[in-house]
N, C-alpha and C positions, 0 to 999 in steps of 0.2 A: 504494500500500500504506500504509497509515495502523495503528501500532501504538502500543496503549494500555498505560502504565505505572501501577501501583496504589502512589500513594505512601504509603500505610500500611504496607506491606510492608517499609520501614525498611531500602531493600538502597541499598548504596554505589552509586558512577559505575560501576561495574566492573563491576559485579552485576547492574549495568540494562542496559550494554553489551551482554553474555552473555546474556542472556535475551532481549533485541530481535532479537539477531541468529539466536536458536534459531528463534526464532518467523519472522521473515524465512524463512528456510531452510526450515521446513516448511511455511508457504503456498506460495511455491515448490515442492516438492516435489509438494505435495498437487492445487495447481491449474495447474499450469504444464506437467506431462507431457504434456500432448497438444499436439501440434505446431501451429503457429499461434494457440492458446489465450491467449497473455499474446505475442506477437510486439509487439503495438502499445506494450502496458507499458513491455516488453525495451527495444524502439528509440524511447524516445523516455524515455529516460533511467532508466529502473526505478527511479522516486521512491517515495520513501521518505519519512513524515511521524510522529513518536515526539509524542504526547500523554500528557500527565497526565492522571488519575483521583484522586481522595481513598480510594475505597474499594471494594470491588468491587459495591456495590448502584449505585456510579456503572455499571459495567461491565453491570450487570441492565439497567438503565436504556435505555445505547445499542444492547444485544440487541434490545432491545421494538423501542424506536425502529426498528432495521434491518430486525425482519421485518416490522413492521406496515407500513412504506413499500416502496413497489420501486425500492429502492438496487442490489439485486444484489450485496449486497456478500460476501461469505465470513469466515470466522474461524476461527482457531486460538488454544488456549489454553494458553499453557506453563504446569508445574506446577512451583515451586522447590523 
């Protein structure tokens, strides 16, 4: 799970905390209800990787990038 933090959004430790962890939790939610779905993730230590971004055209950016390759990858976007 790799979550991206928009540092122009000017929010404290605590506020990035909170809002990775929203986001955590609703990937989870969203892609993990079907059973055996994220098993491999779960057991095998459900890593977690929190990057920086400068701005959200950064975040435009690794959208592009993700659909135009086959990463597979999924997204959720918390709203502060």
């Amino acid at each position: 799970m790799i979550i991206v933090v928009r540092k122009d959004l000017g929010m404290g430790a605590g506020k990035i905390a909170a809002q990775a962890a929203h986001a955590a939790v609703e990937l989870y939610k969203k892609y993990c209800s079907r059973p055996g779905l994220c098993n491999r993730w779960y057991n095998t230590g459900a890593k977690k990787v929190v990057l920086r971004v400068r701005a959200r055209r950064n975040l435009t950016g690794l959208r592009q990038m993700r659909e135009t390759r086959d990463y597979r990858l999924r997204s959720f976007m918390t709203r502060v």
